[in-house]
C-alpha positions in Angstrom: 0.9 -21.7 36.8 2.1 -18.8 34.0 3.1 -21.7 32.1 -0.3 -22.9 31.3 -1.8 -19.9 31.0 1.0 -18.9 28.5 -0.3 -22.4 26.5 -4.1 -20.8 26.4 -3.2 -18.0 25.4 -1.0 -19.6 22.5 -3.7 -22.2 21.8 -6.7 -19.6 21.1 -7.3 -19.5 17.2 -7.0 -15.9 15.7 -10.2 -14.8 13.3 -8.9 -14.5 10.1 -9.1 -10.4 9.5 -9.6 -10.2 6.0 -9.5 -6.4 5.8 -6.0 -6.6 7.0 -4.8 -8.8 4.7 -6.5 -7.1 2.0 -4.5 -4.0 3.3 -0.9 -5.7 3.5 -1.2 -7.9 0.0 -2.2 -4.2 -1.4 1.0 -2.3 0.2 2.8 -5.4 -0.8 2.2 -5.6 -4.6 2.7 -1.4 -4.5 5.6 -1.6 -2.9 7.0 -4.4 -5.5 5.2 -2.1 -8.7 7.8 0.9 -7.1 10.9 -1.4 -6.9 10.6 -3.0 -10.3 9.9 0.9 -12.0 12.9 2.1 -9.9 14.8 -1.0 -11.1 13.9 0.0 -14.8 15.0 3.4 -14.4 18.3 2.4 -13.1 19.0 -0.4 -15.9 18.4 2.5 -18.5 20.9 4.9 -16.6 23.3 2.3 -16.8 22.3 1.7 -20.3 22.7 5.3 -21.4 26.2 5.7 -19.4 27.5 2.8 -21.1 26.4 4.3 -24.8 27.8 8.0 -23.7 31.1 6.2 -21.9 
């Protein structure tokens, strides 16, 4: 009996929330746009240690 109900439940389509995958793709691509700028900042440390070394 829970087994079947377990397969409608799985079986029901989802509406597609476009808001909230506006939201995440958003957070997403900022939080990629912070790790690439951190990543520049730290291959110019390196850079610099390497000309003052």
């Amino acid at each position: 009996m829970e087994n079947n109900n377990l397969d409608k439940k799985y079986c029901k389509k989802k509406k597609f929330d476009f808001k909230c995958k506006k939201e995440n793709a958003i957070n997403s691509l900022f939080e990629v746009e912070h790790f690439l700028c951190n990543l520049k900042k730290v291959c110019n440390t390196v850079g610099l240690y390497k000309i003052l070394r």
